[in-house]
PyMOL Python script that loads the backbone (N, CA, C, O; Angstrom):
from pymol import cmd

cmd.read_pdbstr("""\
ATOM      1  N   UNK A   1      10.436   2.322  16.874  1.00  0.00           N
ATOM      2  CA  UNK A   1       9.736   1.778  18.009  1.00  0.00           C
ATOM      3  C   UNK A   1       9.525   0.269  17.846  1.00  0.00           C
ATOM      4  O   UNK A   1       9.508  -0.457  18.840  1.00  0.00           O
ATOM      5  N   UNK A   2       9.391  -0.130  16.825  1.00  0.00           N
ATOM      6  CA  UNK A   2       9.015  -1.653  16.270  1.00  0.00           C
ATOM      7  C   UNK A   2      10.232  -2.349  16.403  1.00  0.00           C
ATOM      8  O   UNK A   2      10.210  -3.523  16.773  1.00  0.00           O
ATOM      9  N   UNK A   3      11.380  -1.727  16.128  1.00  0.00           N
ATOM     10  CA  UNK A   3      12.828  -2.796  16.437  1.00  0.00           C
ATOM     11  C   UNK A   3      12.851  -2.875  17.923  1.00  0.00           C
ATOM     12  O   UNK A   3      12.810  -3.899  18.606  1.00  0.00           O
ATOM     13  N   UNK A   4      12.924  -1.628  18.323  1.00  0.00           N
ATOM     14  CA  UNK A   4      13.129  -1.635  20.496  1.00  0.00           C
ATOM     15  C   UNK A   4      11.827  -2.921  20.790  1.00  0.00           C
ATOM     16  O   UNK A   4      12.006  -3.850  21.578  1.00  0.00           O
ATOM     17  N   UNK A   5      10.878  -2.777  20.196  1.00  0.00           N
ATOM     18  CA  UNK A   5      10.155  -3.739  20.882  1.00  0.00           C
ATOM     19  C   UNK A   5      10.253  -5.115  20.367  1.00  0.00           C
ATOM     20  O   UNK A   5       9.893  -5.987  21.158  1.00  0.00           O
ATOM     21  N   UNK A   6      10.583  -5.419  19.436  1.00  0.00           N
ATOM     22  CA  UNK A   6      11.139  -7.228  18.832  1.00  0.00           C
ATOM     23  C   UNK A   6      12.082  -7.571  19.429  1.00  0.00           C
ATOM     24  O   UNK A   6      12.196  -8.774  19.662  1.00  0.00           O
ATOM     25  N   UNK A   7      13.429  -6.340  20.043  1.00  0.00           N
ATOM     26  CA  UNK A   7      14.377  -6.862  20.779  1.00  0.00           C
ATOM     27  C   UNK A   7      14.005  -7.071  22.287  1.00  0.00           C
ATOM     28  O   UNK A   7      14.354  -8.132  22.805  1.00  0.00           O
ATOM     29  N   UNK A   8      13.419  -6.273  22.932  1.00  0.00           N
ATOM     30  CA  UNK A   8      12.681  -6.468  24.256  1.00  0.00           C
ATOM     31  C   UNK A   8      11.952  -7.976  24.010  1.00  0.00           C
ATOM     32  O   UNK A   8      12.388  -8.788  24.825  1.00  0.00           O
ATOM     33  N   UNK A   9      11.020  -8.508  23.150  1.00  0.00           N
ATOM     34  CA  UNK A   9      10.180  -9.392  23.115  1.00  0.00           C
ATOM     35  C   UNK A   9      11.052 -10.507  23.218  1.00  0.00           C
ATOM     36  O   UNK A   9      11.228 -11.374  24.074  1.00  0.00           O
ATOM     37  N   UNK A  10      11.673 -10.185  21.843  1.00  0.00           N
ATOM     38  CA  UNK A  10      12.576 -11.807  21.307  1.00  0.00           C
ATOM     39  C   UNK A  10      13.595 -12.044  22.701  1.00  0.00           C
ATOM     40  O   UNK A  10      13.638 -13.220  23.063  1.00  0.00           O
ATOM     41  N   UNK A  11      14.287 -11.221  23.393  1.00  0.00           N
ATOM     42  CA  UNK A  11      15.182 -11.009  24.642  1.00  0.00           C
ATOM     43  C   UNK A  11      14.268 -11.523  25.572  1.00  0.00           C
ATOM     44  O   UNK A  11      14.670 -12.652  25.851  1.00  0.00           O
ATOM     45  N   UNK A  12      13.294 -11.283  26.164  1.00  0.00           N
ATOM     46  CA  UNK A  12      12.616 -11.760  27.197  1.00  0.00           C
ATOM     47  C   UNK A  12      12.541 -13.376  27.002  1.00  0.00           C
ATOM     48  O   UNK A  12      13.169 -14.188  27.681  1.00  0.00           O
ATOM     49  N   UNK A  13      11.477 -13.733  25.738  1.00  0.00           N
ATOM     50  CA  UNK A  13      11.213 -14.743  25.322  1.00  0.00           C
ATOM     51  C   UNK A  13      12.878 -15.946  25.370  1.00  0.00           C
ATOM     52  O   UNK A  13      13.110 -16.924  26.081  1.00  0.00           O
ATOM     53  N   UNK A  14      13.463 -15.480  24.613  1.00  0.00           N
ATOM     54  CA  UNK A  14      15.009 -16.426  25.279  1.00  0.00           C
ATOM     55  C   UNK A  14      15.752 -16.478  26.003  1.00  0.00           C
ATOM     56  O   UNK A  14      16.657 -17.297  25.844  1.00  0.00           O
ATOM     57  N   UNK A  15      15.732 -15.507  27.318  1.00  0.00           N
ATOM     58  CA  UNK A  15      16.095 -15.518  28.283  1.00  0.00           C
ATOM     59  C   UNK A  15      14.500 -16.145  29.675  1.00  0.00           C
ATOM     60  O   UNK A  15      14.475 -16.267  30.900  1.00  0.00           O
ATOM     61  N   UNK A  16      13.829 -16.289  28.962  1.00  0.00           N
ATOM     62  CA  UNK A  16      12.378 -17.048  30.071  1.00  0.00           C
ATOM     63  C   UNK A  16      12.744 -18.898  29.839  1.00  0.00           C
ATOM     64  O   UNK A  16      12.730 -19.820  30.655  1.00  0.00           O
ATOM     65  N   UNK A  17      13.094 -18.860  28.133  1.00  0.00           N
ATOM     66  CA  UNK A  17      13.392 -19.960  27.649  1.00  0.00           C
ATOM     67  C   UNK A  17      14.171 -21.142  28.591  1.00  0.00           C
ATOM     68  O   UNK A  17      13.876 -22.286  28.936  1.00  0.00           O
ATOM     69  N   UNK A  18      15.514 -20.089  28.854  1.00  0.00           N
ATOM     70  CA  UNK A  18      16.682 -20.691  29.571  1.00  0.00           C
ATOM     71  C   UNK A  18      16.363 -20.782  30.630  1.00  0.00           C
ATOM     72  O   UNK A  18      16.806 -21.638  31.395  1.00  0.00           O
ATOM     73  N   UNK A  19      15.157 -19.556  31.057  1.00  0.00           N
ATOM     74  CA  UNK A  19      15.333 -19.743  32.670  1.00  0.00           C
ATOM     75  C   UNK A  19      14.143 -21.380  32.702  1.00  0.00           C
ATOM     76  O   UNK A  19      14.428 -22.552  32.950  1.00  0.00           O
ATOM     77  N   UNK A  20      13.131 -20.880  32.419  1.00  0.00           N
ATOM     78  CA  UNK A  20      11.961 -21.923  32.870  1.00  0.00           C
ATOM     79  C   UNK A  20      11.828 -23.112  31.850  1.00  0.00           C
ATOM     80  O   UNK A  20      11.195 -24.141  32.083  1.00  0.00           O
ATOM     81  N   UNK A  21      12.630 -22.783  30.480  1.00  0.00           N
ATOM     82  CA  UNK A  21      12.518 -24.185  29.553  1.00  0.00           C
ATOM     83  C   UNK A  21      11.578 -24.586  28.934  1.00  0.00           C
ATOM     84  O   UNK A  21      11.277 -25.725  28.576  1.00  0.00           O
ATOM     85  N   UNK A  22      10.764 -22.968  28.707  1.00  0.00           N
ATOM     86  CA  UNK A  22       8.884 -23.206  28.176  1.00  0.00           C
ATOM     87  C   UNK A  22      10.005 -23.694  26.051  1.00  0.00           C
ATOM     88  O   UNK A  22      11.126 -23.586  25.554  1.00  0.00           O
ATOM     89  N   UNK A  23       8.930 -24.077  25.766  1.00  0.00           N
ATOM     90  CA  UNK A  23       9.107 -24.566  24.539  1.00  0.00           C
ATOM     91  C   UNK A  23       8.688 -23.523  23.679  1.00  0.00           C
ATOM     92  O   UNK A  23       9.388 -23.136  22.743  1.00  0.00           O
ATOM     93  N   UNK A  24       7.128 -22.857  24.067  1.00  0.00           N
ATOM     94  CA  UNK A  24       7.104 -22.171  23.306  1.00  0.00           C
ATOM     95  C   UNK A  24       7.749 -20.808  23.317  1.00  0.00           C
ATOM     96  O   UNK A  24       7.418 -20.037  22.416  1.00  0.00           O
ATOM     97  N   UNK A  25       8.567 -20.435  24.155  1.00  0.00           N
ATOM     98  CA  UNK A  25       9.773 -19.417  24.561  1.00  0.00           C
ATOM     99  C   UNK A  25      10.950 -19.506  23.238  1.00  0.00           C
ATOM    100  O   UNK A  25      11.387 -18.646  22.473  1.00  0.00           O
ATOM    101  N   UNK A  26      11.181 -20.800  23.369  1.00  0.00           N
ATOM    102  CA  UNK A  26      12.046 -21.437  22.282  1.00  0.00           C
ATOM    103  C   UNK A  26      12.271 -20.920  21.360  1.00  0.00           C
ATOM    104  O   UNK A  26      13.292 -20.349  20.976  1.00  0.00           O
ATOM    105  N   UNK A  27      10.636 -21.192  20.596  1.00  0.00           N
ATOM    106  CA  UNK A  27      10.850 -20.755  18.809  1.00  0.00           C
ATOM    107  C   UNK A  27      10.289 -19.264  18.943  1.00  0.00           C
ATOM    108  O   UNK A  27      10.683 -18.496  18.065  1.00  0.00           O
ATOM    109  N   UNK A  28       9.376 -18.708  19.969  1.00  0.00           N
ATOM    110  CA  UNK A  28       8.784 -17.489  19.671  1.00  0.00           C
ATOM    111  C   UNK A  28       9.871 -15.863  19.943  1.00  0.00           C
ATOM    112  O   UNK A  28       9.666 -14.679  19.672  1.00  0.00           O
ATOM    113  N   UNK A  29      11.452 -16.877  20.837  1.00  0.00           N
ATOM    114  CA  UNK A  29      12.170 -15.578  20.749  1.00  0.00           C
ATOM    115  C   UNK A  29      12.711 -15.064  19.316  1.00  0.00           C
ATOM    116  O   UNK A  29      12.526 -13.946  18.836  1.00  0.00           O
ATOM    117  N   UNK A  30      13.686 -16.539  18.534  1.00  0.00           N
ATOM    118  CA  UNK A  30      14.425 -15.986  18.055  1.00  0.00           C
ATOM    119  C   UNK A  30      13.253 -15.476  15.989  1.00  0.00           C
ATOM    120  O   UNK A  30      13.552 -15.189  14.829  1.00  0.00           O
ATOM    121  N   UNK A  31      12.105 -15.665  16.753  1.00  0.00           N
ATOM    122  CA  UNK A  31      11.251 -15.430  15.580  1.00  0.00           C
ATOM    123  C   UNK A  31      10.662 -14.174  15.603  1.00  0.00           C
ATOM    124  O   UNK A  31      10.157 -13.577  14.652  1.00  0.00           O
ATOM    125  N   UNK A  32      10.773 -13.775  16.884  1.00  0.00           N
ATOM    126  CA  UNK A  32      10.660 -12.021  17.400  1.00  0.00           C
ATOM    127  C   UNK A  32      12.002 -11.499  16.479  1.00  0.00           C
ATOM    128  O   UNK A  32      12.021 -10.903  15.403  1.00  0.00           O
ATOM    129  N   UNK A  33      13.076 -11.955  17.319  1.00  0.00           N
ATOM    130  CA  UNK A  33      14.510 -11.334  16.642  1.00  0.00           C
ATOM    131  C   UNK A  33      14.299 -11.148  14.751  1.00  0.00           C
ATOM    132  O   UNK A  33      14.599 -10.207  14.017  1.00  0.00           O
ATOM    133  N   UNK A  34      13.658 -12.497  14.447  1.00  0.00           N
ATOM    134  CA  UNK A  34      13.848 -12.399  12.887  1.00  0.00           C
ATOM    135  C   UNK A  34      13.245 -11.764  12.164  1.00  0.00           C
ATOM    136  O   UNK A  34      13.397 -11.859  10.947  1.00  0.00           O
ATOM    137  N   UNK A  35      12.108 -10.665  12.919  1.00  0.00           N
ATOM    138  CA  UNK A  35      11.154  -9.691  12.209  1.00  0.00           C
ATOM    139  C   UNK A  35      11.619  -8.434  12.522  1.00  0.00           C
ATOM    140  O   UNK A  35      11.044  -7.346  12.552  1.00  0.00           O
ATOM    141  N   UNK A  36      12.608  -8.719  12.721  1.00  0.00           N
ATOM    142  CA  UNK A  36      13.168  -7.430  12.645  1.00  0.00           C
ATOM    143  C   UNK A  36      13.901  -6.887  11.755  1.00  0.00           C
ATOM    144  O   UNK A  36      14.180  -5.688  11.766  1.00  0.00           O
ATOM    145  N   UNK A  37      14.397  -7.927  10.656  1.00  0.00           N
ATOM    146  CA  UNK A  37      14.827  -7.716   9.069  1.00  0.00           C
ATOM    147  C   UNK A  37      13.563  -7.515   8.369  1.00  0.00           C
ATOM    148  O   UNK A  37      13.738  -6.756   7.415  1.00  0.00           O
ATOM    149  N   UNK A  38      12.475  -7.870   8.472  1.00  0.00           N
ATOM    150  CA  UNK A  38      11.579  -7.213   7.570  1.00  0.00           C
ATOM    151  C   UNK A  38      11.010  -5.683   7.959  1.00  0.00           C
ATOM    152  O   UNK A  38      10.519  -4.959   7.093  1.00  0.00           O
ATOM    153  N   UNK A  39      11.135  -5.271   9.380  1.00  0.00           N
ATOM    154  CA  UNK A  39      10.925  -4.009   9.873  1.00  0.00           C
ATOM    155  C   UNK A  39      12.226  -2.967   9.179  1.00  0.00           C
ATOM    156  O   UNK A  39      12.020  -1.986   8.464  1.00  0.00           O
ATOM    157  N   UNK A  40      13.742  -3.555   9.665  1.00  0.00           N
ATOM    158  CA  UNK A  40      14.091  -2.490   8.649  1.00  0.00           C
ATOM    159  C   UNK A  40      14.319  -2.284   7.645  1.00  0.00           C
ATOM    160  O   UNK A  40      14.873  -1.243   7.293  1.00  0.00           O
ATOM    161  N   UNK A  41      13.920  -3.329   6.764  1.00  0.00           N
ATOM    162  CA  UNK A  41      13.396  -3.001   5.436  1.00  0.00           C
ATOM    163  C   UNK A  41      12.726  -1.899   5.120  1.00  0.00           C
ATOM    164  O   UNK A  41      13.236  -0.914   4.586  1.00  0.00           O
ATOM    165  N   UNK A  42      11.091  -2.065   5.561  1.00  0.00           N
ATOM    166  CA  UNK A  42      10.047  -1.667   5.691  1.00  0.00           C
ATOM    167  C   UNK A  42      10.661  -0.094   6.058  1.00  0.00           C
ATOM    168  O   UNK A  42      10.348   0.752   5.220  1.00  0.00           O
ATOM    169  N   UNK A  43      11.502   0.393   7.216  1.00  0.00           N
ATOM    170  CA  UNK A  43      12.011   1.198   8.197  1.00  0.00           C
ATOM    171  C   UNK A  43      12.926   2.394   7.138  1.00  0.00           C
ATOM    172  O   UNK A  43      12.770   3.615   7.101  1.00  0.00           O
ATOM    173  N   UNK A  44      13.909   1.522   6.330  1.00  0.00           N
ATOM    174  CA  UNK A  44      14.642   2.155   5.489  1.00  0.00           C
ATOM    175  C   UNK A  44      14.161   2.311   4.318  1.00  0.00           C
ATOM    176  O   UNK A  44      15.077   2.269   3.497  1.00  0.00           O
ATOM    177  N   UNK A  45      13.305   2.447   3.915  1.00  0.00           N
ATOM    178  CA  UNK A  45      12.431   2.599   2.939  1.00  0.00           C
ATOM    179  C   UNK A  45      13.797   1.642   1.662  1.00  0.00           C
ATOM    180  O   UNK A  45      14.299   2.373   0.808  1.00  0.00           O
ATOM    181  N   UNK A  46      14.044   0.792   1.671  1.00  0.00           N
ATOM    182  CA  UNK A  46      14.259  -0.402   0.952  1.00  0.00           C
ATOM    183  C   UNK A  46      12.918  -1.208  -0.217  1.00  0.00           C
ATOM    184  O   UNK A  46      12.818  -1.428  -1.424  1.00  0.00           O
ATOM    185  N   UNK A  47      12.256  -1.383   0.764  1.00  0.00           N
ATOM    186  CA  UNK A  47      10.683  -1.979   0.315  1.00  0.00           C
ATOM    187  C   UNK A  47      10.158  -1.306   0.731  1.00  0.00           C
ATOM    188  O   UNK A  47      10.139  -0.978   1.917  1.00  0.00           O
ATOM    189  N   UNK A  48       9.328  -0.734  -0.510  1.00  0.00           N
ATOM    190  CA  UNK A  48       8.135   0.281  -0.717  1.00  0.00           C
ATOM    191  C   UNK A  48       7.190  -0.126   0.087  1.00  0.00           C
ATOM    192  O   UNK A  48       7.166  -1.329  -0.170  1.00  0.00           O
ATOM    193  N   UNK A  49       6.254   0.089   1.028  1.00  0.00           N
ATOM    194  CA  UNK A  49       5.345   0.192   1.308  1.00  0.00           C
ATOM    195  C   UNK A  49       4.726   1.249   2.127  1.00  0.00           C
ATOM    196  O   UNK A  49       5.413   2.026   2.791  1.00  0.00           O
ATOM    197  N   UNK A  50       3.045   1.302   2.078  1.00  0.00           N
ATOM    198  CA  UNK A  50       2.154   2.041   2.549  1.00  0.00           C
ATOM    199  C   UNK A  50       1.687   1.924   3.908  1.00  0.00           C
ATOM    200  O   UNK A  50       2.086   0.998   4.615  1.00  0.00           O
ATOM    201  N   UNK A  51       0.953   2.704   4.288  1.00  0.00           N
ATOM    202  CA  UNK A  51       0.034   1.955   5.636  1.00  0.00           C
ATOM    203  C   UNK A  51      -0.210   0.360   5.567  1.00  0.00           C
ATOM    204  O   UNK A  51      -0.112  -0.444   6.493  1.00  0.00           O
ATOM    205  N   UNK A  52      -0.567   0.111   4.176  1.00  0.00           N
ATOM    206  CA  UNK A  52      -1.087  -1.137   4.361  1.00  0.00           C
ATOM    207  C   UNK A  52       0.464  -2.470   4.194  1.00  0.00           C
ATOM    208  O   UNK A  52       0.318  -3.688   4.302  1.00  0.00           O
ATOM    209  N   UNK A  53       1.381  -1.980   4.008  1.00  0.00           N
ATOM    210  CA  UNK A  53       2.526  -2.516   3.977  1.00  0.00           C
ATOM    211  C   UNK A  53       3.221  -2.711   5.141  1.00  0.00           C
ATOM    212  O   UNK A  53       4.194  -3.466   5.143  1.00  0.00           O
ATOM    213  N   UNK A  54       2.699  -1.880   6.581  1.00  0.00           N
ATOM    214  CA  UNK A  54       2.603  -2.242   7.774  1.00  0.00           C
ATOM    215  C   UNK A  54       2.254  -2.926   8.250  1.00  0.00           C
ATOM    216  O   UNK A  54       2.755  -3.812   8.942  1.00  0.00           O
ATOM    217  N   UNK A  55       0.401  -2.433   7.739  1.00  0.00           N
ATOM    218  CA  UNK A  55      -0.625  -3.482   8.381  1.00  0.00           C
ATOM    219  C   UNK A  55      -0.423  -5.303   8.270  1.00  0.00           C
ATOM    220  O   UNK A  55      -0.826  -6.303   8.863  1.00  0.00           O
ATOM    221  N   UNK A  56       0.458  -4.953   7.125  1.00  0.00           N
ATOM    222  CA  UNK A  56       0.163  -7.123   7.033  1.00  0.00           C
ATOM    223  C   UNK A  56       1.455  -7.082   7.640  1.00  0.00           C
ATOM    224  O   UNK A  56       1.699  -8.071   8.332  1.00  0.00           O
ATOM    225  N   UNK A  57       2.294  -6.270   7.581  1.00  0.00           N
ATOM    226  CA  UNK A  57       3.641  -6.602   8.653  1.00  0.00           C
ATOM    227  C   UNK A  57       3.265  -7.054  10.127  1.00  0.00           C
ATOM    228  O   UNK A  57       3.743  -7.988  10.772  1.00  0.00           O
ATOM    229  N   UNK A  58       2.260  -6.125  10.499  1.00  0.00           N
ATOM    230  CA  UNK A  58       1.545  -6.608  11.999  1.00  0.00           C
ATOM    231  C   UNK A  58       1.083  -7.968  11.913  1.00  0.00           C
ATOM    232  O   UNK A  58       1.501  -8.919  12.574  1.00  0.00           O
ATOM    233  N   UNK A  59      -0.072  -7.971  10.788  1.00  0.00           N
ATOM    234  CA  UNK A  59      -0.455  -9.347  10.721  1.00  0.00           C
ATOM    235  C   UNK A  59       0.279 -10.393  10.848  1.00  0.00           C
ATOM    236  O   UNK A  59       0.026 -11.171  11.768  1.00  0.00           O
ATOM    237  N   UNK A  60       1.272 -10.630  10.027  1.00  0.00           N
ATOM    238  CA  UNK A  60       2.290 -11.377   9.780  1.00  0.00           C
ATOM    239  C   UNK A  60       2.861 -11.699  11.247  1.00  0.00           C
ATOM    240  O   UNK A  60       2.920 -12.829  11.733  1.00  0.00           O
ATOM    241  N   UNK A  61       3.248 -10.574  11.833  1.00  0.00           N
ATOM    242  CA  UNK A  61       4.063 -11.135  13.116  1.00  0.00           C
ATOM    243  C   UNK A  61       3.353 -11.726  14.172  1.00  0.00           C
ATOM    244  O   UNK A  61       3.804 -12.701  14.773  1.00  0.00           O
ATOM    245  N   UNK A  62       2.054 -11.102  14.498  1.00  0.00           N
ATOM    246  CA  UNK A  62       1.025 -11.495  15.331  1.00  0.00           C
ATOM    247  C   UNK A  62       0.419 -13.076  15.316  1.00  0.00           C
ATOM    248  O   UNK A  62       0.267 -13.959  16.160  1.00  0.00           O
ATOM    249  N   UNK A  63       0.128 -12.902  13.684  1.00  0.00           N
ATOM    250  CA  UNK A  63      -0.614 -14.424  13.516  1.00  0.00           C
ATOM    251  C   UNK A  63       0.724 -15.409  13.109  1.00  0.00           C
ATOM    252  O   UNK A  63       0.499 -16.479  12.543  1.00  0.00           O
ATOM    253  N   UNK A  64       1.818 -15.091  13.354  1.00  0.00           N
ATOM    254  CA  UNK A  64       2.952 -16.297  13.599  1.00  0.00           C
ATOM    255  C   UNK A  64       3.093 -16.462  14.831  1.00  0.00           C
ATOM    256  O   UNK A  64       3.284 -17.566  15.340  1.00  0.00           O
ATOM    257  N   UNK A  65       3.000 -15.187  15.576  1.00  0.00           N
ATOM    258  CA  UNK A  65       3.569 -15.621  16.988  1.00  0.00           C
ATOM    259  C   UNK A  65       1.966 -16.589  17.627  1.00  0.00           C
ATOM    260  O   UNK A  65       2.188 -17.121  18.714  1.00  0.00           O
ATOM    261  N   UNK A  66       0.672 -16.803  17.142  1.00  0.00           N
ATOM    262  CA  UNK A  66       0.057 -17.192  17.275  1.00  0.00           C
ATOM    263  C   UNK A  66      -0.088 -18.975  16.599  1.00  0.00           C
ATOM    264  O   UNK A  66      -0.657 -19.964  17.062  1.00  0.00           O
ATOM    265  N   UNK A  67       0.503 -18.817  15.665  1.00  0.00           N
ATOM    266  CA  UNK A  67       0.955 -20.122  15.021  1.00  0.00           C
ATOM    267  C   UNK A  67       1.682 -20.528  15.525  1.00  0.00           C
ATOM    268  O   UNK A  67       1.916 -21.690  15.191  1.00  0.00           O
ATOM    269  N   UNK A  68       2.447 -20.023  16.505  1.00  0.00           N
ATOM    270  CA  UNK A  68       3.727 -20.759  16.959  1.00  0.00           C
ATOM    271  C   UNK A  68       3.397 -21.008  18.467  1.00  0.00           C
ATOM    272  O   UNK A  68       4.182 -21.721  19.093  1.00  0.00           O
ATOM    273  N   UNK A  69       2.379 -20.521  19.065  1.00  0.00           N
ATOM    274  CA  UNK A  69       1.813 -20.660  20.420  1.00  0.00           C
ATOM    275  C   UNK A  69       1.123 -21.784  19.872  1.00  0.00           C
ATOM    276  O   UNK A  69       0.366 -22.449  20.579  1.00  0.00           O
TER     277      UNK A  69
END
""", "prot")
cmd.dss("prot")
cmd.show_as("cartoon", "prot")
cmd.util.cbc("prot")
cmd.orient("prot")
C-alpha cells in the first residue's frame, strides 16, 4: 500500500510541477519516488525492522516532505 501511494504522490507532485511550475512540486515529487527504495527494503524484509522500523519510516518521509515545503 505504501509503494501505490509514493507513486500516486511523487506522480501527481511532477506532473502539477510541469503543469503549474510550483517549486515546491519540484523537489517533493521525485523525493516521494525516492522513498520508495527504503519501503521496499523495509517491504522485502531486506532490513530488519519492527513496528518501530516503520514508525520512523513515516517520520522520515513526513518530516522531509515538511522540510522540503
Amino acid at each position: 500500500m505504501w509503494i501505490i501511494a509514493r507513486i500516486s504522490m511523487g506522480s501527481a507532485c511532477i506532473l502539477n510541477a510541469r503543469r503549474c511550475g510550483r517549486t515546491h512540486c519540484r523537489y517533493t515529487g521525485p523525493y516521494y519516488l525516492a522513498m520508495i527504495v527504503p519501503v521496499l527494503l523495509l517491504a522485502e524484509c531486506i532490513a530488519s525492522a519492527g513496528f518501530y522500523g516503520w514508525l520512523m519510516l513515516a517520520v522520515i518521509v513526513i518530516g522531509g516532505s515538511k522540510i522540503i515545503w
